[in-house]
Rosetta silent file (secondary structure, phi, psi, omega in degrees, C-alpha in Angstrom):
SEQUENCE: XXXXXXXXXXXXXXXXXXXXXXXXXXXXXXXXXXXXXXXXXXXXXXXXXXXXXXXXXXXXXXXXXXXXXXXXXXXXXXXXXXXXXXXXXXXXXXXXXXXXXXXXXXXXXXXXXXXXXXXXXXXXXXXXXXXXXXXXXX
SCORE:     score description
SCORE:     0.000 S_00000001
   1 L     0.000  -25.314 -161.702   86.942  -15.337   -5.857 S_00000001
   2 H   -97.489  -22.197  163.687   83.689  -14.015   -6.487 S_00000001
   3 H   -51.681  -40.590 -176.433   84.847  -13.115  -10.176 S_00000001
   4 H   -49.657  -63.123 -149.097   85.469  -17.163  -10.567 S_00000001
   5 H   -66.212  -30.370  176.216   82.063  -18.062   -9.423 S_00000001
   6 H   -57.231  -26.488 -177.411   80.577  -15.292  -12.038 S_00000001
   7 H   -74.778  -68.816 -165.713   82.849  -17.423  -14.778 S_00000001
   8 H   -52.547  -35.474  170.540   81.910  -20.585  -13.285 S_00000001
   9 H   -82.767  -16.147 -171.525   78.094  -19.718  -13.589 S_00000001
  10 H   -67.182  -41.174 -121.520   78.591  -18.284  -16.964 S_00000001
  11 H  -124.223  -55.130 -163.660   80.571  -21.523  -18.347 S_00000001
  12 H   -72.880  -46.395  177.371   77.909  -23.702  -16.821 S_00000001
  13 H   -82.591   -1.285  128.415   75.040  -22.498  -18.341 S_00000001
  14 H   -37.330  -33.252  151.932   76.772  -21.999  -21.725 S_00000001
  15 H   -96.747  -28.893  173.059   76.992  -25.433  -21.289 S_00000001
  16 H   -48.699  -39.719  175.182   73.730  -26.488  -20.031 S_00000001
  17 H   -58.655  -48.223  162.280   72.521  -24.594  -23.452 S_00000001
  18 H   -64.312  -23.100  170.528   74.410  -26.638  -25.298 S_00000001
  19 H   -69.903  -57.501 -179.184   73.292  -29.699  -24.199 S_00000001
  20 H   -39.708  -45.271  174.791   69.774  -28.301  -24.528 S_00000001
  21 H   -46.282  -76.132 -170.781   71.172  -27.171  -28.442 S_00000001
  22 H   -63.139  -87.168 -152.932   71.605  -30.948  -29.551 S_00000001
  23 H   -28.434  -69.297  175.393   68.543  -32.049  -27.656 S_00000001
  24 H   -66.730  -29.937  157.626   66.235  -29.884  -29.714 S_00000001
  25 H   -43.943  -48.958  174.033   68.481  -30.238  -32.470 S_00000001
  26 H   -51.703  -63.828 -179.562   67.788  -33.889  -32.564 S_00000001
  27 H   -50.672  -47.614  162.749   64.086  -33.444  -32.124 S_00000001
  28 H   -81.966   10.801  161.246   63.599  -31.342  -35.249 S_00000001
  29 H   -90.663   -2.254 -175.369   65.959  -33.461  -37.031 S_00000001
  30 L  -101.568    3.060  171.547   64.001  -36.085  -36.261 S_00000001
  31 L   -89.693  -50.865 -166.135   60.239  -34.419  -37.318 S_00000001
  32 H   -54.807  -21.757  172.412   62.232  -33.913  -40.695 S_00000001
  33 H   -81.300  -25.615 -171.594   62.555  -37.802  -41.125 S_00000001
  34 H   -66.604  -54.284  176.906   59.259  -38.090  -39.938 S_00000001
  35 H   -33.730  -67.060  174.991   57.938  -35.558  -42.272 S_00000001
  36 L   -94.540   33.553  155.172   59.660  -37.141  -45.275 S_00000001
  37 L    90.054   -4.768 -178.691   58.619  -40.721  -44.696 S_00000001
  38 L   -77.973   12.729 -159.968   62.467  -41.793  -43.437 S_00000001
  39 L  -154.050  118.008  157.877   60.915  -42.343  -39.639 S_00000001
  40 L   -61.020  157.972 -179.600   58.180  -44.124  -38.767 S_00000001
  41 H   -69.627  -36.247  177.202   55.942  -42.548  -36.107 S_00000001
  42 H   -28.787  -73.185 -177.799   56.641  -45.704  -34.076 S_00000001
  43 H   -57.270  -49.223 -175.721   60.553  -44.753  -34.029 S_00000001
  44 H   -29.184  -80.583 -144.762   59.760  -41.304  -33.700 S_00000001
  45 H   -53.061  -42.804  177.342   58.036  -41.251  -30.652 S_00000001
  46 H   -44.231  -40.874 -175.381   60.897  -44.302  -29.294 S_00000001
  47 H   -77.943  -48.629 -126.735   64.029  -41.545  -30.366 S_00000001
  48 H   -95.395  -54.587  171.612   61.897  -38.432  -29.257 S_00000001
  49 L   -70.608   -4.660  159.775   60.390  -39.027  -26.334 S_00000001
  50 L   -70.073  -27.853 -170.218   63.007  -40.089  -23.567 S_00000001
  51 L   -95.401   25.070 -177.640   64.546  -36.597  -24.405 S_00000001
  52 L   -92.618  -48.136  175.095   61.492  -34.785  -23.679 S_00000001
  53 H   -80.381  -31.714  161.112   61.450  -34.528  -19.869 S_00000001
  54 H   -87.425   35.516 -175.649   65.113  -34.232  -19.642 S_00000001
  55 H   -85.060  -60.907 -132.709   64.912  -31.024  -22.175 S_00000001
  56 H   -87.760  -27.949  166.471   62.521  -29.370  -19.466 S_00000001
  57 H   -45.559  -72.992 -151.791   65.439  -30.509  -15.948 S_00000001
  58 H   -79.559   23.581  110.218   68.293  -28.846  -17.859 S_00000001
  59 H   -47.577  -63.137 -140.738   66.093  -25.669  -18.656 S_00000001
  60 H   -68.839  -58.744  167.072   64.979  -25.520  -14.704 S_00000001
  61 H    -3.122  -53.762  162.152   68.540  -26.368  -14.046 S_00000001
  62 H   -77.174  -10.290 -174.016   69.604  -23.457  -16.514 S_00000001
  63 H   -99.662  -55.818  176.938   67.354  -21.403  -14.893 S_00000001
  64 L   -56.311  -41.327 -173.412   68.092  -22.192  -11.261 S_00000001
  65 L   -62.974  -13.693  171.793   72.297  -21.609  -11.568 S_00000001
  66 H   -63.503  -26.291 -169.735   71.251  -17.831  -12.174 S_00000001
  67 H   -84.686  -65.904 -170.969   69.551  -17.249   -9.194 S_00000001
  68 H   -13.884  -51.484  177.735   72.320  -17.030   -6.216 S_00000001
  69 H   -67.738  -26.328  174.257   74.081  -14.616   -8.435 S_00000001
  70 L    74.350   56.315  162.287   70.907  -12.253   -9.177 S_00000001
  71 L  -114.631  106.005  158.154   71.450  -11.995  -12.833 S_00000001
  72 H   -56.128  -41.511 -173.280   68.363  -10.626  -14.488 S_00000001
  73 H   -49.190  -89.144 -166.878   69.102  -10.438  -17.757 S_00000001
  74 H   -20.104  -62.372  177.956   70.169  -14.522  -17.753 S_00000001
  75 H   -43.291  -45.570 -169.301   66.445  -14.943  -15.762 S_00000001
  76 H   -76.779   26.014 -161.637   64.250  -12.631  -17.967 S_00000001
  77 H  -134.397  -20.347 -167.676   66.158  -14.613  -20.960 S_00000001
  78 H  -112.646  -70.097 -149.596   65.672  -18.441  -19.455 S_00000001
  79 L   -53.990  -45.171 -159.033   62.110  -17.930  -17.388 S_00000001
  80 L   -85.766  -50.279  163.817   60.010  -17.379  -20.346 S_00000001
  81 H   -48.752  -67.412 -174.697   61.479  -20.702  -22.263 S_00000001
  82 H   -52.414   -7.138 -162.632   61.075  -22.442  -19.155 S_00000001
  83 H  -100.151  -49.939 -179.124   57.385  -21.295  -18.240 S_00000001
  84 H   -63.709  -43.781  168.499   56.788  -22.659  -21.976 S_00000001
  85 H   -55.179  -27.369 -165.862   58.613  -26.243  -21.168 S_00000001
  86 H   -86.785  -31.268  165.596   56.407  -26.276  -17.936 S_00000001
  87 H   -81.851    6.551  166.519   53.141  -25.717  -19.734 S_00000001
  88 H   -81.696  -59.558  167.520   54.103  -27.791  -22.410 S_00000001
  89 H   -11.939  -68.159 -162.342   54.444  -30.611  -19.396 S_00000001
  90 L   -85.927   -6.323  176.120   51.398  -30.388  -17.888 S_00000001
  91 L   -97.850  168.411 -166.143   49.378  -30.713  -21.021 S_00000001
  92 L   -60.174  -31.918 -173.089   48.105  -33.887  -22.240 S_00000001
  93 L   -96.389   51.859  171.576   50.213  -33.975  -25.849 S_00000001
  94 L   -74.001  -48.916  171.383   53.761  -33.304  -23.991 S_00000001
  95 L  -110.066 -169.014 -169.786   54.726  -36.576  -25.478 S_00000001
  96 L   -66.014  145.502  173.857   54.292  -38.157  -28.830 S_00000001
  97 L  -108.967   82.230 -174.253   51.430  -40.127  -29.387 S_00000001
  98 L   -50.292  -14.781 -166.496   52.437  -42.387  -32.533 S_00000001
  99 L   -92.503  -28.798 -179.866   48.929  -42.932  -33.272 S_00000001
 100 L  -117.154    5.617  165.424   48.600  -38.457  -33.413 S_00000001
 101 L    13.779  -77.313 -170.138   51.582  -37.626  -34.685 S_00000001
 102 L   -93.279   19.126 -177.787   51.349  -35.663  -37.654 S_00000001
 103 L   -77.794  -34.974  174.066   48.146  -33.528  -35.481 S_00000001
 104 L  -130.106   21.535  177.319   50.583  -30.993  -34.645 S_00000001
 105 H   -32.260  -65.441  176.286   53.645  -31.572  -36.045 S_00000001
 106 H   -57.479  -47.822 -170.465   54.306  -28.275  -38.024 S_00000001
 107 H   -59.537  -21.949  164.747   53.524  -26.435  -34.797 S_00000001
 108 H   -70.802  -49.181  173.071   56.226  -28.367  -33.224 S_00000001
 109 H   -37.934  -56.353 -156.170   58.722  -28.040  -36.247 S_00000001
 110 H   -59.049  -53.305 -148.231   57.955  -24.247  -35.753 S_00000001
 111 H   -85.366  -16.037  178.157   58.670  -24.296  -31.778 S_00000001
 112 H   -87.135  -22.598  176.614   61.958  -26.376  -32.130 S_00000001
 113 H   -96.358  -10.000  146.497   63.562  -24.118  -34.356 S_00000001
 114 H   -76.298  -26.829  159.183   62.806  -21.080  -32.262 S_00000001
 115 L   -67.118   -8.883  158.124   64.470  -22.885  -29.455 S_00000001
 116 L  -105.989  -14.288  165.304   67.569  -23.307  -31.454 S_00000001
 117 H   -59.313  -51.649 -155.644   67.601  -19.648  -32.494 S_00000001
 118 H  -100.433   27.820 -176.207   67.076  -18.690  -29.036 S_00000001
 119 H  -105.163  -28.413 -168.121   69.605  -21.409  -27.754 S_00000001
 120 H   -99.820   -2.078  146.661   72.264  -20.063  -30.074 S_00000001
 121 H   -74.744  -36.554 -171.935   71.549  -16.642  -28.701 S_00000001
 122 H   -78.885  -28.474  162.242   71.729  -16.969  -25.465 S_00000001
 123 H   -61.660  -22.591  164.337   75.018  -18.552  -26.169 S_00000001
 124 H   -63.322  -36.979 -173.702   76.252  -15.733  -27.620 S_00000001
 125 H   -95.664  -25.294  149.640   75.372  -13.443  -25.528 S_00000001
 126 H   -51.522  -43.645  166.786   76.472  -15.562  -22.243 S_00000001
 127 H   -61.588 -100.483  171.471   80.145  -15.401  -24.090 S_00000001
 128 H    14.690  -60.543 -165.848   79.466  -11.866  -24.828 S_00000001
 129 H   -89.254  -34.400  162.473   78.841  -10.937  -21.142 S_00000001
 130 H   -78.906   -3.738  172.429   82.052  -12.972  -19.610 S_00000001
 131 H   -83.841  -26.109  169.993   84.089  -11.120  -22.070 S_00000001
 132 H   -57.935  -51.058 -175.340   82.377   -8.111  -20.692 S_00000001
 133 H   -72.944  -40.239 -168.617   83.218   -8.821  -17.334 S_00000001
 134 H   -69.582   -8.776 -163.675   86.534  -10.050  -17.332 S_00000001
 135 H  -103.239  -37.293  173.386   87.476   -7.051  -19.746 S_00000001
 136 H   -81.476    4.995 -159.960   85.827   -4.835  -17.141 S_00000001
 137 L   -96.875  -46.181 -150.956   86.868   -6.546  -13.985 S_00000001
 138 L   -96.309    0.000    0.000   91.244   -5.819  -14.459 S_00000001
């Protein structure tokens, strides 16, 4: 039973990452229209910004199914995104401003595409780690 629950937290945050995967996917596919004139800032901010606050639930979300089980790795691997979603929050440019747009733009470009590197790691290595266990469990 207690093997299940280890799957069953595994398989949920493998998916909670994925959802998180298109969400930031979207968002830097959508500075690339902006960038090359195919997006107005107007639309931008209207496509970008409803997904902004639910980015930073499913991180806490992704963060939170880890603890009951006490798996550090998964924590030291999620807490450090999430500390970065929360202080992204609390500052004043968390969402788009269509009027500032382009002020920081690249720096965004930059930070969305390390969040799909380190989105498509941690799925790997959540797969990785139920193959470990289940190969190490029988």
């Amino acid at each position: 039973m207690l093997q299940l629950y280890f799957i069953v937290t595994w398989i949920s945050g493998i998916l909670l990452s994925g959802v998180e995967l298109v969400i930031v996917l979207f968002h830097c596919l959508c500075i690339v229209d902006l960038q090359t004139d195919q997006l107005s800032p107007v639309d931008f901010c209207k496509r970008v910004n409803p997904f902004l606050i639910p980015e930073v639930i499913i991180q806490f979300i992704l963060t939170i199914i880890y603890i009951p089980q006490f798996f550090i790795f998964e924590l030291l691997f999620t807490i450090p995104l999430l500390s970065l979603d929360i202080y992204h929050f609390f500052q004043a440019s968390f969402k788009y401003n269509p009027v500032t747009v382009f002020t920081n733009i690249h720096r965004k470009e930059v930070i969305g595409y390390l969040k799909i590197c380190y989105y498509l790691l941690f799925i790997f290595v959540s797969i990785g780690r139920i193959l470990f266990h289940v190969i190490t469990s029988e």
